[in-house]
C-alpha positions as CSV (number, residue, x, y, z in Angstrom):
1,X,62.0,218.7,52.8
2,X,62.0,216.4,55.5
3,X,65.1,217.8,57.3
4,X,63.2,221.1,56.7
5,X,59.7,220.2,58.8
6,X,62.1,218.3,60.8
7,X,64.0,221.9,61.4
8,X,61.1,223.5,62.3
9,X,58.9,221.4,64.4
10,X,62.2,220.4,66.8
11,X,63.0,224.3,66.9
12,X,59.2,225.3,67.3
13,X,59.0,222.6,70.2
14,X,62.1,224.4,72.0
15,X,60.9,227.5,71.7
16,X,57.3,226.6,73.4
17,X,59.0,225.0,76.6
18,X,61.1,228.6,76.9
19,X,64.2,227.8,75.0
20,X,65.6,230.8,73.3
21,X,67.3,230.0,70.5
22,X,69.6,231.5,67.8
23,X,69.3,230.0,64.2
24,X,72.2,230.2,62.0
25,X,74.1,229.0,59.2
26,X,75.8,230.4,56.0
27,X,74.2,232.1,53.1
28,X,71.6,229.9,50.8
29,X,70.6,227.5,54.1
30,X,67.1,228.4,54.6
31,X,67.1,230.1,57.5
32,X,64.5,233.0,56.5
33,X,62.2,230.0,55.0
34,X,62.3,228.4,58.3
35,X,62.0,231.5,60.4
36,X,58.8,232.4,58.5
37,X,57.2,228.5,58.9
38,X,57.8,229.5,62.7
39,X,56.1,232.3,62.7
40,X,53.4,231.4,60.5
41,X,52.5,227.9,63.2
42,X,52.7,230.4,66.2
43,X,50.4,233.2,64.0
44,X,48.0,229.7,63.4
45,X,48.4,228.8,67.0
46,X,46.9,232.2,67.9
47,X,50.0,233.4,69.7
48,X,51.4,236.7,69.5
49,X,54.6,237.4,67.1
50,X,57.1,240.5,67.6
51,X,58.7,240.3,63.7
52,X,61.9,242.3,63.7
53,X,65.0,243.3,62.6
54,X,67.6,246.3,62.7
55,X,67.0,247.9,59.2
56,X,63.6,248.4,57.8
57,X,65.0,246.1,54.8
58,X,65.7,243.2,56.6
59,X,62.4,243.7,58.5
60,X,60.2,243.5,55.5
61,X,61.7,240.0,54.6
62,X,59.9,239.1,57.5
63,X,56.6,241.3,57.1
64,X,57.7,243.2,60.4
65,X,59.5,246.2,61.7
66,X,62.3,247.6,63.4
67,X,63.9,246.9,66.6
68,X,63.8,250.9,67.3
69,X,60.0,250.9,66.1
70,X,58.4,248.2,68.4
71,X,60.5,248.9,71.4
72,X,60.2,252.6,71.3
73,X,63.6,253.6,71.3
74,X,63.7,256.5,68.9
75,X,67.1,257.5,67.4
76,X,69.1,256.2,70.5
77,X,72.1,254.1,69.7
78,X,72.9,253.1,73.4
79,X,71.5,253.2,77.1
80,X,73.3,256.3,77.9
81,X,71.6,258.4,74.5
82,X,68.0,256.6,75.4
83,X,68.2,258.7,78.5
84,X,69.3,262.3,77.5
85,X,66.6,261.6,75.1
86,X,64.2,260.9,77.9
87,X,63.1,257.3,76.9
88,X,64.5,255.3,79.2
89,X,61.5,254.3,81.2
90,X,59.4,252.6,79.5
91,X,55.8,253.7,78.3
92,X,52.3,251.8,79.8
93,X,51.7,251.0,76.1
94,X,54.4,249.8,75.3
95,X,54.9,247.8,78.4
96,X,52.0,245.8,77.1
97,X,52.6,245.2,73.8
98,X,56.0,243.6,74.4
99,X,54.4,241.6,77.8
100,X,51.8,240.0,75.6
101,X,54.0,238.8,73.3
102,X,54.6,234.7,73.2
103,X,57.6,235.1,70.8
104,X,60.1,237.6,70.1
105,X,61.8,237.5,66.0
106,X,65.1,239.1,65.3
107,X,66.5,238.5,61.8
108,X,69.7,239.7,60.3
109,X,71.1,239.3,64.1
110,X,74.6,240.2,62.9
111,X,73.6,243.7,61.6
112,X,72.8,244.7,65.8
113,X,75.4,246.1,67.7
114,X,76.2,244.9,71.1
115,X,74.7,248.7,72.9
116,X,71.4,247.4,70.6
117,X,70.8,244.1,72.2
118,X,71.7,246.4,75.8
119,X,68.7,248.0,74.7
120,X,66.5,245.1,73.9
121,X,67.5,243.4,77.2
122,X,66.3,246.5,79.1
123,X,62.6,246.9,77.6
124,X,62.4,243.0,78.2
125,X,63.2,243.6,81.7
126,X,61.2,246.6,81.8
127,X,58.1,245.0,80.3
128,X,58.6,241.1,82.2
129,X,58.3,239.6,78.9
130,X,58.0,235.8,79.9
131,X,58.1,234.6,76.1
132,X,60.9,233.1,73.8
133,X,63.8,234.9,71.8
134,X,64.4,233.7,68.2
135,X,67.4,235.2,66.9
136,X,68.4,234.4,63.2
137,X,71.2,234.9,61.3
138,X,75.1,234.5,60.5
139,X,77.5,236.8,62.0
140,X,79.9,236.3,58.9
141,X,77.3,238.4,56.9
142,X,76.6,241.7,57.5
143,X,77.6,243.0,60.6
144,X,76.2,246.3,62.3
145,X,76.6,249.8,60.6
146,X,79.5,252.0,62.3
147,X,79.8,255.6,62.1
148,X,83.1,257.2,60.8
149,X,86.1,255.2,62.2
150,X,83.9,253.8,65.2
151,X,85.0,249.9,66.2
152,X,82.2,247.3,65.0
153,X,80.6,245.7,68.2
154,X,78.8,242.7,67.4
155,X,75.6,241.7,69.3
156,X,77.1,238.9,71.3
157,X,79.7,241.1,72.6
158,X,77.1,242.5,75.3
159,X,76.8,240.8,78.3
160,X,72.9,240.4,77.6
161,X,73.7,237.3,74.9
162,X,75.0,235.4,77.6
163,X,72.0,236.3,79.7
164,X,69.5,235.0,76.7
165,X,70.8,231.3,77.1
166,X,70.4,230.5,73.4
167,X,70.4,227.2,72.1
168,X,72.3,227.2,68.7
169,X,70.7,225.2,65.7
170,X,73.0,225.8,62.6
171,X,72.0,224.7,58.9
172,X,74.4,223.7,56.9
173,X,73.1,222.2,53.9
174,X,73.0,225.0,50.9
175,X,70.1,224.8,48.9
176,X,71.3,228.0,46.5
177,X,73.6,225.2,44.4
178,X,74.4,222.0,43.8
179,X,77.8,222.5,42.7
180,X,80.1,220.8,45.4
181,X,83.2,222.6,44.7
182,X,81.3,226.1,44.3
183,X,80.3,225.3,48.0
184,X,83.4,224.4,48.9
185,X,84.7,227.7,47.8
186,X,81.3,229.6,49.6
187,X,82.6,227.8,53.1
188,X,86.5,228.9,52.8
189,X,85.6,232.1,51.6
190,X,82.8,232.6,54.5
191,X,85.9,232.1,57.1
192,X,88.0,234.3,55.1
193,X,90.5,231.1,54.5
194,X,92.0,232.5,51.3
195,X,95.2,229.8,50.3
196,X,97.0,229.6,47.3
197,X,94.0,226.9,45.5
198,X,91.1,229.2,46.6
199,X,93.0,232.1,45.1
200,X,93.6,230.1,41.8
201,X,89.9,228.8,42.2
202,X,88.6,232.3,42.3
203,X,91.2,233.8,39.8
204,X,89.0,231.4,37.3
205,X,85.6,233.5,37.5
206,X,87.7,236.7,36.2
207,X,86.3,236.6,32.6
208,X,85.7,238.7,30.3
209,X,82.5,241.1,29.8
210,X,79.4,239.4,27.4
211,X,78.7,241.5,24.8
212,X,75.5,241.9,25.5
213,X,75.5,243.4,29.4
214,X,71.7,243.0,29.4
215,X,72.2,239.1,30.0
216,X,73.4,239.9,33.4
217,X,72.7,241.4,36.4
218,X,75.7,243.4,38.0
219,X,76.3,243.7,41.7
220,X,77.5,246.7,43.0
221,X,78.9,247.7,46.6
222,X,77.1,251.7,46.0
223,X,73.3,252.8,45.6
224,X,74.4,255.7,43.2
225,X,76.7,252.9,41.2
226,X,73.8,250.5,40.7
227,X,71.1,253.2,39.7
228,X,73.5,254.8,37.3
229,X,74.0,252.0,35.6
230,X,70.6,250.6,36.0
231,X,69.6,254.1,33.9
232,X,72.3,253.6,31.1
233,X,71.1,250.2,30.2
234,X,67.3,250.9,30.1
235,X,67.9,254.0,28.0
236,X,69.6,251.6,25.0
237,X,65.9,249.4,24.8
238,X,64.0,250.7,22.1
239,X,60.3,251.6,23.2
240,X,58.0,253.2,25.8
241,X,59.0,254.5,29.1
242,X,56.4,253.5,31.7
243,X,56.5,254.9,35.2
244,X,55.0,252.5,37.7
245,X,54.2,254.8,40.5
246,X,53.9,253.7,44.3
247,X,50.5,253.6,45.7
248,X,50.0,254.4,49.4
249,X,46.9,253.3,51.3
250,X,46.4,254.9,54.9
251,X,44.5,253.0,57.0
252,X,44.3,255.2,60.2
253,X,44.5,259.4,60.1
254,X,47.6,259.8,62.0
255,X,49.7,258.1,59.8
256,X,52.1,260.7,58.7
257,X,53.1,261.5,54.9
258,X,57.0,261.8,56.5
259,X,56.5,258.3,57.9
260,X,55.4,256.6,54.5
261,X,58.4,258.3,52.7
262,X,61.0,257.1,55.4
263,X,59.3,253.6,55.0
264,X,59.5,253.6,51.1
265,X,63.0,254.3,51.4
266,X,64.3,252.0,54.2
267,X,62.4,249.1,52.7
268,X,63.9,250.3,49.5
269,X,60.4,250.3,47.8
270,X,60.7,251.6,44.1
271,X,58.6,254.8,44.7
272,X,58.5,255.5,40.5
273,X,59.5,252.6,39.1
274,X,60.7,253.3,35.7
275,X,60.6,250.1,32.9
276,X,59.8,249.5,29.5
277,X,58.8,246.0,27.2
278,X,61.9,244.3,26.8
279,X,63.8,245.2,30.3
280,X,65.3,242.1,32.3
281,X,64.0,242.7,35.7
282,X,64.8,240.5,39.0
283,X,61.3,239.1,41.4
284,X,62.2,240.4,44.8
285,X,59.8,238.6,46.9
286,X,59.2,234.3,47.1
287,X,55.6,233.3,45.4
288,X,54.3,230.2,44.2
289,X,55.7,230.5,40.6
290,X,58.5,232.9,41.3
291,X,61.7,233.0,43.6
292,X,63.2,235.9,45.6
293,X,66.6,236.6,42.4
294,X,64.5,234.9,39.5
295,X,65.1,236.9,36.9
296,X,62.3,237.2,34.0
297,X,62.0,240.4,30.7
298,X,58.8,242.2,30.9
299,X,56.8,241.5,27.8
300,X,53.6,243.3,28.1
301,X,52.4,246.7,30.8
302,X,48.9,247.5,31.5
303,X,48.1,250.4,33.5
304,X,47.4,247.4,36.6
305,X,49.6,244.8,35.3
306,X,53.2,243.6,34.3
307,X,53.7,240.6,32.4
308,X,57.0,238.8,32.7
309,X,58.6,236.1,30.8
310,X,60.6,234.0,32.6
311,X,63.5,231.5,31.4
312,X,61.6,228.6,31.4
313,X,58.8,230.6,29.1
314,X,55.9,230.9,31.0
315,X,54.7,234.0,31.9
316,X,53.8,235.5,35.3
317,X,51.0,238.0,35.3
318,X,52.0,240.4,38.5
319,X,50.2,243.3,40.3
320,X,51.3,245.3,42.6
321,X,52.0,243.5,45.9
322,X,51.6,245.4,49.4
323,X,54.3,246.2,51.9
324,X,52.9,247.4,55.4
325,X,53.9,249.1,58.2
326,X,52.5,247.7,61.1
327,X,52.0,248.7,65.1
328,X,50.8,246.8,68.0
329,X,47.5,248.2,69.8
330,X,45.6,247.9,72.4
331,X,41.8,246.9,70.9
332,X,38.8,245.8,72.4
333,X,37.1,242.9,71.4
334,X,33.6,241.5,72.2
335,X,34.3,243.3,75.7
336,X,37.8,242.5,76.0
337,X,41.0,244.2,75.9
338,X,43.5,242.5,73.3
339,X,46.7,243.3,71.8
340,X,46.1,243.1,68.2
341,X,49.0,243.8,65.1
342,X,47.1,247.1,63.2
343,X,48.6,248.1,59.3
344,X,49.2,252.2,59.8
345,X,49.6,252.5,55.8
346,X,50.4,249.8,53.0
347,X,52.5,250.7,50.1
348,X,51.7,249.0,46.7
349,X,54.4,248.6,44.1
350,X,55.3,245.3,41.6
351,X,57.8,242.7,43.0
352,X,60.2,243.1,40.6
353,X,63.0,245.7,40.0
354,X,65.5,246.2,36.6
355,X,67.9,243.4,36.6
356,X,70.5,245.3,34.9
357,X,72.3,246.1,38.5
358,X,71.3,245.9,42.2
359,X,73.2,246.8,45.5
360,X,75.1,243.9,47.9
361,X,72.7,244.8,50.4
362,X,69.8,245.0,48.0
363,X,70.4,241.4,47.1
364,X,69.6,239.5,50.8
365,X,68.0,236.3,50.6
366,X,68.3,236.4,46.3
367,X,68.9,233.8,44.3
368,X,70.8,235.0,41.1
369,X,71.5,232.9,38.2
370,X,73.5,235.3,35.9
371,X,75.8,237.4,38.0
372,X,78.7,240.2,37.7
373,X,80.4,241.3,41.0
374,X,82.3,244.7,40.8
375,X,85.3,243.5,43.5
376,X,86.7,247.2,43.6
377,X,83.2,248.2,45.2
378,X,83.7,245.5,48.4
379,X,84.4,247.6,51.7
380,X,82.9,246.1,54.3
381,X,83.9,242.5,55.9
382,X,82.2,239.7,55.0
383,X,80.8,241.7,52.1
384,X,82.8,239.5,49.3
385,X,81.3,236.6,50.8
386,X,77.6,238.1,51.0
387,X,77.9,238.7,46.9
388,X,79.8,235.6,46.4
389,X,77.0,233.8,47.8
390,X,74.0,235.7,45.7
391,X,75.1,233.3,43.1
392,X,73.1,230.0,42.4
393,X,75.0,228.8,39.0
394,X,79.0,229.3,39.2
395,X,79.1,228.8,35.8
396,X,77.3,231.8,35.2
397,X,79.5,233.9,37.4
398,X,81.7,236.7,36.8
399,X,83.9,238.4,38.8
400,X,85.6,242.0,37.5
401,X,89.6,241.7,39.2
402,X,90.0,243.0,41.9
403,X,92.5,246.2,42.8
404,X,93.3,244.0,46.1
405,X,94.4,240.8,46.6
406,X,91.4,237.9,47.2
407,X,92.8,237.7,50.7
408,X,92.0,241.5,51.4
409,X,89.0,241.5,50.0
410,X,87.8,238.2,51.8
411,X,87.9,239.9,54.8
412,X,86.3,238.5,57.7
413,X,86.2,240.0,61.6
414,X,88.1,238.5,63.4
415,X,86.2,238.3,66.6
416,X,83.2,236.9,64.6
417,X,85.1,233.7,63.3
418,X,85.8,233.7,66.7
419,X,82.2,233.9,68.2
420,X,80.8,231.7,65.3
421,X,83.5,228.6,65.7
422,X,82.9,228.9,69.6
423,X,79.1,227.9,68.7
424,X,79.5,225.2,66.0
């Protein structure tokens, strides 16, 4: 905990005398926990916060939005499409909303492509934002999403990285586990070093199926995958169906119905979330008596209320938390203009989803004790690693064989163990 304020204070310091910086480290570090002390002593400090990310998931981590969102760059995917689609000047508004800003938050910085951060660098310049950058994340994660057979670009492959100047402060310690050797593992895997003890060590967590499936939650590379089997194993509990259905609040008129359903689906927000008394379910957000992964079995609904038990027996009483989307406006205040973060709609649902299965992606920042991996539904790079890491007790860990070898399925790009040993 020490290390931890240490962390932040040193890196909130930086930031203040103009030091952009990029925070990184492997999976289970801390980064998002230190990110969102930052933000919270700059929000207390009554400084002004740009939260973002590239995917509306990783933005709600962060209780933010996306990159295309605050910086007004519609559906373009480089410079050259922001023109034909007439947005590459920059709007008055948004001029002002990204000069006021004292800090600007990027998570998940490995999911944005290098014509991305082009873009970002140009409405900086555009707007003579004279704040700090903050850019968080690991580029052996997730990297950016390519159409078809399109070459993956990673963010520090534009010319504008070099430009930001970052000072890197990587994390190492793993606070997921405590088992040394499981870590071990994590770190070779993470680099894609795949030799013949790492293969043995990983040959090891190919076990066979519990009986009971229920006891587990399964991680799945597909949506449909995850869902399907979510379905199957709810339909074999005994009891009521209950549909827990999302509840939207608008909070100004011209907040579209079309823009609430994009936003329940990008932040993958149950919008009918189906359960019944006795279902394992998974918390998906951090609270004071639950963790982002813990995984609990519902033992009582109310029409406002779930109750969950959780392994060490006590029982959580949950409503339904919000999730807004925000915008920054233009308000005045006792006479004066300010720039001020407005909620367009919130969308209420519980915190929890079925534990039975959840997605790779679904699973960022989790903590899972009881875990299955479906290897044969890996196809991305770094995406073994990403799963691999979801787990916070090895010897609670299954691992279905793979079609593939370990080393093919370990796969890490190449230029990002190149980029990521360059700054460590």
């Amino acid at each position: 905990m020490i290390f931890f304020m240490n962390t932040i204070n040193v890196t909130i310091d930086k930031l203040k005398k103009k030091q952009n910086i990029f925070l990184t480290g492997g999976a289970g570090v801390g980064k998002t926990t230190i990110t969102r002390a930052i933000i919270e002593a700059y929000e207390q400090d009554a400084k002004k916060v740009a939260k973002l990310a590239s995917t509306a998931m990783a933005a709600t981590l962060i209780n933010g939005q996306t990159l295309h969102s605050f910086l007004d760059l519609g559906l373009a995917s480089d410079i050259y499409v922001l023109e034909q689609n007439g947005k590459l000047e920059i709007s008055k508004k948004v001029k002002k909303i990204i000069y006021s800003m004292d800090l600007l938050v990027i998570d998940e910085i490995s999911m944005v492509s290098d014509t991305l951060l082009d873009m970002i660098q140009l409405r900086l310049k555009q707007s003579g934002f004279k704040g700090s950058l903050l850019f968080v994340g690991d580029f052996l994660q997730l990297p950016p999403v390519v159409r078809g057979y399109g070459e993956v670009k990673f963010a520090f492959e534009s010319l504008a990285w070099s430009d930001f100047h970052f000072e890197t402060i990587e994390l190492t310690h793993i606070y997921r586990t405590d088992d040394q050797t499981f870590i071990a593992l994590l770190n070779s895997v993470r680099f894609g070093h795949i030799d013949e003890q790492i293969h043995n060590h990983l040959n090891t967590y190919i076990r066979p199926l519990p009986n009971d499936l229920s006891e587990f939650t399964f991680l799945f590379g597909k949506n449909e995958t995850a869902s399907r089997h979510n379905k199957i194993q709810l339909g074999f509990i005994e009891g009521a169906l209950f549909v827990k259905e999302a509840q939207v609040v608008k909070h100004v008129k011209s907040a579209k119905d079309v823009e609430v359903e994009r936003f329940i689906n990008d932040a993958r927000i149950e919008k009918n979330f189906e359960v019944k008394v006795g279902a394992p379910v998974l918390f998906t957000r951090n609270s004071w008596n639950y963790f982002n992964g813990e995984r609990g079995v519902v033992v009582r609904i109310e029409e406002s209320f779930i109750y969950v038990k959780k392994g060490d027996e006590k029982v959580v009483k949950l409503e339904a938390t919000a999730q807004s989307k925000s915008v920054w406006r233009e308000k005045i205040i006792e006479g004066k203009k300010e720039m001020l973060e407005e909620n367009l709609f919130t969308v209420y649902q519980f915190p929890i989803k079925l534990a039975f299965a959840i997605t790779i992606h679904k699973s960022q920042g989790m903590s899972i004790e009881d875990l299955i991996i479906q290897t044969n539904e890996i196809f991305a790079p770094s995406q073994f690693y990403v799963a691999l890491s979801r787990s916070s007790n090895p010897l609670r860990l299954i691992l279905i064989a793979p079609k593939k070898q370990w080393h093919e399925l370990a796969y890490v790009h190449p230029k990002a163990i190149e980029f990521v040993q360059s700054v460590s």
